[in-house]
N, C-alpha and C positions, 0 to 999 in steps of 0.2 A: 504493500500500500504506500510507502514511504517512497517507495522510486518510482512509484507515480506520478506521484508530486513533485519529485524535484526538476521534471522538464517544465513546466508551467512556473515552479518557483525564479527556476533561471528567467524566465522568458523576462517576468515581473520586475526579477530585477537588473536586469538590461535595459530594459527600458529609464529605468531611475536606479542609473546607476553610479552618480556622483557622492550619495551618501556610504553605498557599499564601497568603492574603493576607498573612500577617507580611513574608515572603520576599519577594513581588512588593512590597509596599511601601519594604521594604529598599534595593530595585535600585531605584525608583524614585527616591528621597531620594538614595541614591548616584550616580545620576546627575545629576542636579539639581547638584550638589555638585562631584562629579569635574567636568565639562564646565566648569563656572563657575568654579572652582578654578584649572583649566590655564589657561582664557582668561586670568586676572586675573595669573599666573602669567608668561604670555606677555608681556601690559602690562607686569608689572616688570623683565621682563629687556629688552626692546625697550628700556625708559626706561633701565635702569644701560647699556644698552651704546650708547648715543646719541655721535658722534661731537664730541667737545669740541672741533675747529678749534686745538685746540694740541697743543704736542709735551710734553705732562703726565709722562712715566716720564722726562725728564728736567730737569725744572724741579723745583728746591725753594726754600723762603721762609727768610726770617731775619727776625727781628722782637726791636728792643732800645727800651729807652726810658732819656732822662736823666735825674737824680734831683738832681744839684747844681745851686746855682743859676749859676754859670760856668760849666754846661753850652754849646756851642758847636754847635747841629743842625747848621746847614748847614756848619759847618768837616769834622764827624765825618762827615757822608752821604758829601760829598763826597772824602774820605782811605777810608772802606768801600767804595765804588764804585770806587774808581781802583785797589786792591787787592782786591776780585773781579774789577774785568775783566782784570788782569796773571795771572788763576793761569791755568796751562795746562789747558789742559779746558774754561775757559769759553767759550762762542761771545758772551753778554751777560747783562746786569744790568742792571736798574731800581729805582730808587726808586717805588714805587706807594701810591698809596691802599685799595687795598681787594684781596682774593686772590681770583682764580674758583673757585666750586665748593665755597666755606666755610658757604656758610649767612650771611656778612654781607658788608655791600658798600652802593654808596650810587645812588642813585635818582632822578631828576630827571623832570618831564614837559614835553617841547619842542610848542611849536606855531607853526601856519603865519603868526601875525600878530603884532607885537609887543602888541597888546590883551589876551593872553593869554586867551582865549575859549574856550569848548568842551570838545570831553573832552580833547584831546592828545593826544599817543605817550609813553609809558612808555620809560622809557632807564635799562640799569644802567650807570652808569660809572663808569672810571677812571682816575687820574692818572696817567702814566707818562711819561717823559724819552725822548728820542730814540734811546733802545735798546728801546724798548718793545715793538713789532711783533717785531724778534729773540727777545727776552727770550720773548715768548709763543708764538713757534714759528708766528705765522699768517702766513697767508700775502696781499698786499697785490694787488688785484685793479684797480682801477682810481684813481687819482690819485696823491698821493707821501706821504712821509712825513715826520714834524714835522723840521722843523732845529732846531739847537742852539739859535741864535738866538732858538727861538720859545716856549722852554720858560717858560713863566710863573714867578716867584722864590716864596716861600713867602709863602701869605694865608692865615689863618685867619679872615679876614672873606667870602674868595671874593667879592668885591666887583670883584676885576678882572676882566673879559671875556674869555671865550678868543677869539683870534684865529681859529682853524681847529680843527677836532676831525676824528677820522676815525670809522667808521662801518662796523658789519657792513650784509650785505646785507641780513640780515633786515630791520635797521633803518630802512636806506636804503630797501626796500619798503614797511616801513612810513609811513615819511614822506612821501615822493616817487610810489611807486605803481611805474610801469613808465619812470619819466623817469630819466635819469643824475643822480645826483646830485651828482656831485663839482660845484662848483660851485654849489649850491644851499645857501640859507639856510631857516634857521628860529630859533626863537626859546626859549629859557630862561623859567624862571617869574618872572621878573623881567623879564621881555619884552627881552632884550641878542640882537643877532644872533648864529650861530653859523654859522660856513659850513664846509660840509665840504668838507674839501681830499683825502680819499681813503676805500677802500673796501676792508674787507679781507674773506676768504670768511668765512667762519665763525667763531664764540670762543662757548664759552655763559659766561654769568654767573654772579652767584653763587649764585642759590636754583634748587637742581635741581627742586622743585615749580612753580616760576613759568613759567606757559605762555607769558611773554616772554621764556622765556631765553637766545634769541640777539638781542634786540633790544640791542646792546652799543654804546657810543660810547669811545673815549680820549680823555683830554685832556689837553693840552702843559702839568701844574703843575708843582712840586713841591710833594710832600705837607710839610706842616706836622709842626713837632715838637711832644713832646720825641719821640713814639714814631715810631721808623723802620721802615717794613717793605721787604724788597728781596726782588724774583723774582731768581732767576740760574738761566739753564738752563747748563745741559752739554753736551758731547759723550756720544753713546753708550757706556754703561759706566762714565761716569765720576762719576757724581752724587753715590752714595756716600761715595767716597773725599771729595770737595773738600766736601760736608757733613762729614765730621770735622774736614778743614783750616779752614774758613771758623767752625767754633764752636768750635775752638782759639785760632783767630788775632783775632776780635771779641771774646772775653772778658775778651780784655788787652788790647787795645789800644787804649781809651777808656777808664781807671776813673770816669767821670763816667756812667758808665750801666750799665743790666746786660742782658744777655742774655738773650732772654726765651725764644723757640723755633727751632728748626733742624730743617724740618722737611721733606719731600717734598712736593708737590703731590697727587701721587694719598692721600697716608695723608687730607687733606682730602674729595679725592673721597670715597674708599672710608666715610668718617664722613657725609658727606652721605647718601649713598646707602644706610646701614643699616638705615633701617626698611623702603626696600623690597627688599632682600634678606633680612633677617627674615620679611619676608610673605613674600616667595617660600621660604623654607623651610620654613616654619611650611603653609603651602597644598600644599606637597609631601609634608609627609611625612603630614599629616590624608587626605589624598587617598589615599596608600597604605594606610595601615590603613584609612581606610575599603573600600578594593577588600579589607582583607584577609576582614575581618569578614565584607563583603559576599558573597565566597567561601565562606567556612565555613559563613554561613547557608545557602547553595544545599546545599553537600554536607550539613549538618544535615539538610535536609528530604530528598534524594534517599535519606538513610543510614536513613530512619526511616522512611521511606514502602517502602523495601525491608524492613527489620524488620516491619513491619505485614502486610505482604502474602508472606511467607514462604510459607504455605498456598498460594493464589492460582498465584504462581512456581512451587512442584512441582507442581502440578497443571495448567497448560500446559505445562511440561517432558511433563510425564507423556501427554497428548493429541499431542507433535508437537510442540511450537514449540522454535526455535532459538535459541541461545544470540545470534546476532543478534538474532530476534526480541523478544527480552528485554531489551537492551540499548537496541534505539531504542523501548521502549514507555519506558522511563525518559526516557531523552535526549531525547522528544518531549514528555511531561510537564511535564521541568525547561524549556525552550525555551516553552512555553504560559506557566508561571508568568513566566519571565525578559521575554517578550514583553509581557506584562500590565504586569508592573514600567518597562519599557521605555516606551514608549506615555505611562502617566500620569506619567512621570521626563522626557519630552522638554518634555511642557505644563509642568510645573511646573519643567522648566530656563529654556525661554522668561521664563516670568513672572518669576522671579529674576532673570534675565540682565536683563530691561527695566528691574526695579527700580533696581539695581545701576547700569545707565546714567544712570538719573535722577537716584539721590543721589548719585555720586559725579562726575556726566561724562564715563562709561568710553565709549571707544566700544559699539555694539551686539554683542549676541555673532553671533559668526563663526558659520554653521550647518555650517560644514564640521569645527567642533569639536563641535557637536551630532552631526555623523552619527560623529564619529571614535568618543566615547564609547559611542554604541547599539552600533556592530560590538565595541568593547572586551567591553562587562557582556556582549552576549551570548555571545561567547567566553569570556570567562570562566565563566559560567554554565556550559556545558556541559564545558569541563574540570575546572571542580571534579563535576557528575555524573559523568565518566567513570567515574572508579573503584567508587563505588555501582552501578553501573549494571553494570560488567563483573563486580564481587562479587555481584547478584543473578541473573546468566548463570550462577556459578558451581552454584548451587541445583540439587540432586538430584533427580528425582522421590520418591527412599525417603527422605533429611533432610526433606524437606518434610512426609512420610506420619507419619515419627514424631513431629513437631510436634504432630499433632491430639490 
């Protein structure tokens, strides 16, 4: 019975045909848009929710620098560190060089010969003392971890060698391949050995765009003054509180420096990661008006194309036809235009989506979010018809007669 009607429906709407192409156009761009939107939408939360290998809701940083010149760094590191690790709540604290997950941090390229040759491996690291692995909540997978002994004293020349470093797996894969590497050497851009003495699972770094960002090394320094910056995690619950103790008790207790921040780990995260949770809002809520729009336009035309054919409607009421009848002539109408818009919205979602991969290096779109979107608009489509479609059922044969 339905493809009955769809020659005569064509016919109908050839004839006035300037509102259906608007409309199939509409859904067409709309999907283009919506499908491409979610995908890219998906890519940013996939990226904010990426597992950081630390224990981040309870690590926060402190960062002070000294200003006189009988400033005393490693007297003052060392008196801060001995009084964070004594408050109750803390599990550790480090003296580090640079924070994960800030947006700065420092960068080194190792390779496999001391000639320093070739492209290298990319390495973000960091200084930390041998509470370091504590301090960052990772966890230690194959070799050991630095002794006290092995902590390097403060170089601002970095001209001393580190004796051992440890290494995520990433990194380790990167270097090494499929070999163990505890025990394997490579070499600094100053061609100096560096052997890694252990292997921890995961840590990402500090630039949450850099598609190295678990390529990660530690290394046994101490960071150089006057500026001191110190991780200390917590116990569960308690990061809070010992953040108000710890920047009560540093504010006074060197007047040769000042206190610069006290601050959380994840408020770091959460600032790295703003612009793409921005796009992800901003792609969300465009997405929605556009479906709303895109609805409205469907019910515009179903609302107008029943006002037009008013006459038309009482006069099949009037011959027999059925308030169903009437209903799927609309409903199969609105579905031709939505199908039309549909069709040239999936090729020119494709084509965007290629695009899209190419400038940016997105992966390819998913076609399983191309089929989600088609079944979407077409639903849609027909529930914004619905009610044009049951208000042109309503039509009288005699409202219809006094029309003429």
């Amino acid at each position: 019975m339905i493809t009955q009607d769809i020659r005569p429906i064509l016919s109908a709407l050839l004839r006035n045909r300037t509102g259906a192409v608007l409309v199939a156009l509409q859904v067409a761009i709309a999907l283009a848009v919506l499908v491409n939107a979610v995908y890219v939408v998906k890519q940013r939360v996939d990226k904010i929710g990426r597992p950081t290998g630390m224990d981040i809701e309870n690590i926060f940083m402190v960062t002070s620098a000294g200003f006189a010149a009988d400033y005393d760094h490693a007297a003052t590191t060392a008196a801060d560190l001995s009084w964070l690790r004594s408050q109750p709540g803390v599990r550790a604290a480090t003296l580090t060089s640079g924070l994960p997950l800030s947006g700065g941090g420092s960068q080194n390229t190792l390779y496999p010969t001391p000639e320093v040759k070739g492209e290298g491996t990319s390495m973000n690291y960091f200084d930390v003392d041998e509470s370091g692995i504590d301090t960052l909540g990772v966890r230690l997978v194959a070799g050991r971890n630095f002794r006290a002994d092995e902590i390097l004293p403060e170089d601002p020349t970095y001209r001393k060698p580190v004796p051992g470093f440890i290494v995520t797996r990433t990194l380790a894969k990167a270097l090494f391949g499929t070999e163990d590497a505890v025990g394997k050497v490579t070499y600094d851009g100053l061609g100096r050995p560096m052997t890694v003495i252990g292997v921890i699972d995961h840590m990402q770094g500090s630039w949450v765009d850099w598609d190295k960002i678990g390529q990660v090394g530690l290394l046994p320094r101490r960071a150089f003054g006057p500026r001191a910056l110190y991780l200390v995690r917590t116990a569960p619950g308690q990061r809070d509180a010992l953040i108000k103790s710890a920047e009560e008790h540093l504010s006074v207790s060197e007047p040769r420096r000042v206190l610069q921040y006290v601050r959380s780990l994840d408020y770091y995260r959460d600032r790295s990661y703003q612009a793409d949770r921005n796009m992800a809002i901003f792609l969300v809520t465009v997405t929605a008006l556009l479906g709303c729009v895109t609805a409205l336009g469907i019910f515009a035309l179903a609302t107008f194309n029943v006002n037009l054919r008013t006459r038309q409607i009482g006069t099949r009421r009037a011959i027999g036809a059925r308030k169903a009848d009437i209903v799927r002539y609309f409903m199969v109408e609105n579905w031709l235009v939505t199908t039309a818009g549909v069709l040239l919205g999936a090729a020119l979602a494709l084509g965007v989506g290629y695009s899209l991969s190419r400038a940016y290096q997105l992966p390819r779109l998913d076609l399983y979010y191309l089929v989600g979107g088609v079944v979407a608009l077409w639903a849609t489509g027909q529930v914004a018809a619905w009610q044009p479609s049951r208000r042109a059922a309503k039509i009288s044969p005699s409202v219809a007669t006094r029309t003429v």
